[in-house]
C-alpha positions in Angstrom: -203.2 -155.4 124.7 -205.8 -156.5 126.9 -206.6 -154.8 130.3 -206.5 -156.8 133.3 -210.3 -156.6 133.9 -211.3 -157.4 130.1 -213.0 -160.2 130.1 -213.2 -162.0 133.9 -214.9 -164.5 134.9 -216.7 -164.9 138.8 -214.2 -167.7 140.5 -215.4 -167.0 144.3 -218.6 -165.6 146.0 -219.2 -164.0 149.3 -222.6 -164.0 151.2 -224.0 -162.5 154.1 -228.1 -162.0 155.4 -228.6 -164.2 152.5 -227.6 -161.5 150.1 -224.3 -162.0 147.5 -221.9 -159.6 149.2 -218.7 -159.7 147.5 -217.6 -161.2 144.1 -213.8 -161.8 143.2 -213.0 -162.0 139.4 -210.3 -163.5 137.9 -208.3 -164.8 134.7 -206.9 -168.8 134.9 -205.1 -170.3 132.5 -203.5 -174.5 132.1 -201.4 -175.3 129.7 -199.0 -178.1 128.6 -196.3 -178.3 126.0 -198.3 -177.7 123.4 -201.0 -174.7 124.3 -204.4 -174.1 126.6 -205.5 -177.0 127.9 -208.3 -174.5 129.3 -209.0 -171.3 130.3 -211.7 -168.6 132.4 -211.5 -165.6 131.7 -209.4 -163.6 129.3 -205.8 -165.6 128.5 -204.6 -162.5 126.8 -204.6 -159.9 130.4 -201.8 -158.5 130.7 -200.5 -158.3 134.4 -197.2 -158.4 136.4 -196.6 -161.9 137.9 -195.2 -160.3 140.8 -193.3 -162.8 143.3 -194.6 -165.9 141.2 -192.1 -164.9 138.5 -188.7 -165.7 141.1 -188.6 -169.2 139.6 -188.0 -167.2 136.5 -185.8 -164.7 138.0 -183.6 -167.4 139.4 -182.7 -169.1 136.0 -179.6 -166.9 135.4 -178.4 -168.3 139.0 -178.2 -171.5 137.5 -177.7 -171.0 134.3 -174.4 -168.5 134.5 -173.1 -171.3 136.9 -172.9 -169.0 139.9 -175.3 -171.6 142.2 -172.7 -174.7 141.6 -169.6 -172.6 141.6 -170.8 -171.5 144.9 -171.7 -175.4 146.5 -175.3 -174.2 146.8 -177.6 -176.7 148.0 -181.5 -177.6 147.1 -182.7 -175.5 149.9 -180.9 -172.6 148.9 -182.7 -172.6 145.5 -185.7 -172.9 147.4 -185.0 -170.0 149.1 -184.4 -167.8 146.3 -187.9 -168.8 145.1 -189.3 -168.0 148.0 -191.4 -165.8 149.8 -190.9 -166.5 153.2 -192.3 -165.4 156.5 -189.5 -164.2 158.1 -189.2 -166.7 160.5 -185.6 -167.9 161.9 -184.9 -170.7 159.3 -185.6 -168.2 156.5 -183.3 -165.6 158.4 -180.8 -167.7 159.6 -180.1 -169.6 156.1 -180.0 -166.2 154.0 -177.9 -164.6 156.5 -175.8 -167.5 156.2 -175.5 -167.2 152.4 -174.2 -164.1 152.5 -172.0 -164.6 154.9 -170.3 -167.3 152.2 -170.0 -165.1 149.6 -168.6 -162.6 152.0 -171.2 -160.4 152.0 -173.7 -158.7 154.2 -177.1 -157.8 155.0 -175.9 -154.2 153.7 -175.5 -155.4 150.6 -179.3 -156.1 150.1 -181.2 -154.0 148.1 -184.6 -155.3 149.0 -185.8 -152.9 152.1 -186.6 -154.0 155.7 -189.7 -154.8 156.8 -191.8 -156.5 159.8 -191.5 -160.1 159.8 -194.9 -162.0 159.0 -193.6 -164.9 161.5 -195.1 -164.0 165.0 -192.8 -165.7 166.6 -189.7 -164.1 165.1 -192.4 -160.5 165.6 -192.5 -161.1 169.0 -188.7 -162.1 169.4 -187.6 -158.8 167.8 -190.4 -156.7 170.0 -188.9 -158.1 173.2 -184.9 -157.9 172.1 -186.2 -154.5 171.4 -184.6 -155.0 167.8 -186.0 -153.8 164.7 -186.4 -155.7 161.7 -183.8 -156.1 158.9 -183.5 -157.1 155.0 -183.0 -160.9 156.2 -186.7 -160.5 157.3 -188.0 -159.2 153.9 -189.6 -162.1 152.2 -187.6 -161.5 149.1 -184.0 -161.7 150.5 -183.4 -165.0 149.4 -184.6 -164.1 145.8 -182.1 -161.2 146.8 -179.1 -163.5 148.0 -179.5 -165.0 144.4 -179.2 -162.3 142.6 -176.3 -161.5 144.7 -174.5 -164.5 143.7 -175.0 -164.3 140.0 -173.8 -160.5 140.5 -170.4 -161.6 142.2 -169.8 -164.4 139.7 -170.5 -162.5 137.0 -168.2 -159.4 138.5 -170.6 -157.0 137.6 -171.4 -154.0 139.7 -173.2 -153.6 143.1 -177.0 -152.0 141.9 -178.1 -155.1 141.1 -181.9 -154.3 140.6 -181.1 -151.8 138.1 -182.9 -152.3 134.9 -180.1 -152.3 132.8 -177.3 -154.2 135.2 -176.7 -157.5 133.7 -178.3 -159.8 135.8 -181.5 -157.8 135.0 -181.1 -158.0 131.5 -180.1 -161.6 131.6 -183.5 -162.2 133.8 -185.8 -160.3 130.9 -184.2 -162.4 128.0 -184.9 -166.0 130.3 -188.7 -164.5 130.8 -189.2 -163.6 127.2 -187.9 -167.4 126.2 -190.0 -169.1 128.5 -193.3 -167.2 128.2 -192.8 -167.0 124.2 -193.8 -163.4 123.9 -191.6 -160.3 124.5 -192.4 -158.8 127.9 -195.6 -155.8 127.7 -193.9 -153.3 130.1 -192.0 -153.5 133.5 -192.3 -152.0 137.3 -190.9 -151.6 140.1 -191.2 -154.6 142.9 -192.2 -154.3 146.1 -188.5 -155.6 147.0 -187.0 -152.8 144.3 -186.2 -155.5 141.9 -187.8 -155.0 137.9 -190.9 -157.0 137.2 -191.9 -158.1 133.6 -195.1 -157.7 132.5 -196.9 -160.8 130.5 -199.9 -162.2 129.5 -201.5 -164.9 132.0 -201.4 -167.1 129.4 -197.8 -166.3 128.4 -197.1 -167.3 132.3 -199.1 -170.4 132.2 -196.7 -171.4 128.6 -193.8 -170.6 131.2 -195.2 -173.2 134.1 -195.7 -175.8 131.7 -192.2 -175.8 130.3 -191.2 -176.2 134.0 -193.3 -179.3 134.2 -192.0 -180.7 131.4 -188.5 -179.9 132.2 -185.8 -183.0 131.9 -182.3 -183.1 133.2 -179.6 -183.7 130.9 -181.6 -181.7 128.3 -179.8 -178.8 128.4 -178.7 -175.9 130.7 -182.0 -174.4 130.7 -184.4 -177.6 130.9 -181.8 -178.4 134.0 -182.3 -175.0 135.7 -186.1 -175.4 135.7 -186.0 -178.6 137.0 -183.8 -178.1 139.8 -185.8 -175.3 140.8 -189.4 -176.8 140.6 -187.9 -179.9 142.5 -186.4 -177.1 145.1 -189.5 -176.2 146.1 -191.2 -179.2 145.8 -189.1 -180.7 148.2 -188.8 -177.6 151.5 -192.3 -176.3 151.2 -191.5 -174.6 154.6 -188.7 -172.4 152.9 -190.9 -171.0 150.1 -193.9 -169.4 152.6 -194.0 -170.7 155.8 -196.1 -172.6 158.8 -199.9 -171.7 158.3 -199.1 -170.5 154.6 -201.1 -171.6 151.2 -198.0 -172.2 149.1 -196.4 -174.7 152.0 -199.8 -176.2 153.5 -201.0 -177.0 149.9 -197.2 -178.3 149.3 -197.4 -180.4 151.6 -201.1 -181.7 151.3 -199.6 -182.8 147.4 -196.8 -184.6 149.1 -194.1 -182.5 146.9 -195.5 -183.3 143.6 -196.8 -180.0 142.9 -194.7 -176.7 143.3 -196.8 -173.4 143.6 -196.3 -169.8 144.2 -198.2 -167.0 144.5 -197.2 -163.5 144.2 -198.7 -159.6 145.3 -201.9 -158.7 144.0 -203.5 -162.3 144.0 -201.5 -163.9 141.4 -200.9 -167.7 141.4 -198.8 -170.2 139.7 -198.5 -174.1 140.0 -195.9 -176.6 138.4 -197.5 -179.9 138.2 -195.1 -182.7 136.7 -197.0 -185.5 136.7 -199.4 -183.9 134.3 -197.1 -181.9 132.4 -199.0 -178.7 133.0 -198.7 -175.5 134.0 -201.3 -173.3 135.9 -201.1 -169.3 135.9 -203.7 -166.8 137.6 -204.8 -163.0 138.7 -208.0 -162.3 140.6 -208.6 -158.8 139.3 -209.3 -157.0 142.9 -205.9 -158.4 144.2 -208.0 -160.5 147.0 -206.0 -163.0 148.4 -208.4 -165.4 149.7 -209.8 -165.5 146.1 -206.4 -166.7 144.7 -205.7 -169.0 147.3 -209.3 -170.3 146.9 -208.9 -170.9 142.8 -205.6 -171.9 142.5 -206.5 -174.3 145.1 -210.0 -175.3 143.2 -207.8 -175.8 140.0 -205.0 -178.3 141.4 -208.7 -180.3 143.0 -209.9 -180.2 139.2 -206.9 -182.0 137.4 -206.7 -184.6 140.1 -203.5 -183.7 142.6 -205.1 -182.2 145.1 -207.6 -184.0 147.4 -210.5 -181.8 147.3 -211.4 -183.0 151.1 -208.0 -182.5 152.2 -208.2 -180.0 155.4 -206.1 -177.7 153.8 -208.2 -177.6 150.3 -211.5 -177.2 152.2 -210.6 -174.4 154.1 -209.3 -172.4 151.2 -212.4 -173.6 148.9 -215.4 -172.8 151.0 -216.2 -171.9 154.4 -218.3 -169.9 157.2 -217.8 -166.5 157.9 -217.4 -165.4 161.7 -217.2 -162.0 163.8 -215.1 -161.3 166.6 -218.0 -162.8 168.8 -218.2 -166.1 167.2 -221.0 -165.3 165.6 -221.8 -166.9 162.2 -222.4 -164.0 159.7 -222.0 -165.6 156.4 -220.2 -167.4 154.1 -218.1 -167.7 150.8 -218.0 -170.4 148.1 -216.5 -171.4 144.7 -218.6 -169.3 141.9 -220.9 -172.0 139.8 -219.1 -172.8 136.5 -215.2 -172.4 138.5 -213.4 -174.2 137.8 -216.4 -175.8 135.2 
């Protein structure tokens, strides 16, 4: 079992005084239907997808029939893909899927936190209300769950590691990576999360872009999904966000996600492939920069597209304006 720092490769470099300050490692992995279509790095690292695994975590929403028994709609399988800002919309269309099942925010088991949206921050701040789960960026991947758990009648404690959604979510993750999962942990929203090689999550991706309707109950759920996403980039980050600037900037023919610890996935139809990532240090703008140098590289992302070119390369201020540096795309990534 590899470790996740065995074998990384430089994918972005920081400068400053004309000195290399910083360098962010990582492991990157395409593949189509049939394998690697290339790789940096070390395809074998074991590491927990973290939130770019809920496309994988909803399957058994779709697949146990719970979504279309319940009339849910394209955005709500957005949503429980998502991980969203916090803002109203995302609030306001979880709350309201609970609501139809007859449940409540009470019945989340996902924790409260601080939304990232300032605007629904400040609204909280000056209603002198504090945050709840709707704000958690996870409560739509929640509401899901929530669903399945109703329509399958099994009990409440639905992050449980051996409740039956859970068990149903680890045999759809096994399938669709092709290996059996290394290990599990403990979310930062409480729910298991299966540990897998990046290359194993890559396989996954690219038998989401390859996905057909009328091909099956699975096939069907991945499809739906990826097209989900595609198609309300807003719902699965929100405004200012990688996932839903570079969305948009691929005019919904790409779906991405990233997840905690700079983890990145992308679902890219038109090619068939599947992208999967972890920058070692869990640095953020090292993700964003690589997954964004890979979608540049196969040919769906404009590389001169505002939102590629800030995320690729760039000059480094202080809080005076100042120029102080900059940071750039390691030579040879993506080679």
């Amino acid at each position: 079992m590899a470790k996740v720092s065995d074998g990384a490769v430089p994918v972005m470099e920081v400068w400053r005084g004309g000195l290399l300050e910083c360098v962010h490692q990582a492991h990157a992995v395409i593949c189509d239907a049939k394998g690697v279509v290339a790789a940096w790095g070390n395809p074998q690292a074991v590491i927990f997808p973290r939130s770019s695994a809920k496309m994988m975590q909803a399957l058994p929403l779709l697949e146990t029939g719970a979504a279309d028994a319940r009339g849910l709609s394209q955005a709500h399988l957005a949503l429980a893909c998502a991980s969203h800002r916090g803002a109203h919309v995302h609030v306001d269309l979880a709350g309201r899927w609970l609501a139809d099942l007859g449940l409540g925010e009470s019945d989340l088991r996902c924790g409260a936190h601080e939304p990232g949206d300032l605007t629904e921050r400040n609204r909280l701040v000056e209603a002198h209300e504090k945050p709840c789960q709707l704000h958690n960026n996870c409560s739509g991947k929640h509401s899901g769950f929530l669903t399945v758990t109703q329509h399958l009648k099994a009990g409440p404690e639905y992050v449980e590691i051996d409740h039956p959604l859970q068990k149903a979510v680890r045999l759809a993750t096994e399938e669709v990576t092709g290996e059996t999962v290394a290990g599990w942990g403990v979310d930062g929203c409480s729910a298991p999360n299966f540990a897998m090689t990046v290359e194993g999550l890559a396989r996954a991706m690219a038998k989401y872009a390859t996905a057909r309707e009328g091909h099956g109950a699975r096939e069907d759920a991945m499809f739906r999904l990826t097209r989900a996403m595609a198609a309300h980039p807003h719902l699965i980050s929100g405004e200012g966000e990688t996932c839903t600037e570079l969305m948009r900037a691929m005019d919904g023919r790409v779906a991405i996600k990233g997840g905690a610890e700079a983890v990145y996935v992308a679902i890219v139809p038109e090619k068939g492939f599947g992208i999967a990532l972890k920058v070692v240090d869990g640095g953020y703008r090292a993700s964003e920069a690589a997954v964004t140098a890979l979608l540049a590289k196969i040919g769906v992302l404009d590389p001169a597209h505002p939102a590629a070119v800030k995320r690729m390369a760039g000059v480094q201020r202080n809080w005076r304006g100042l120029e102080t540096g900059f940071y750039r795309m390691a030579d040879g990534f993506p080679g």
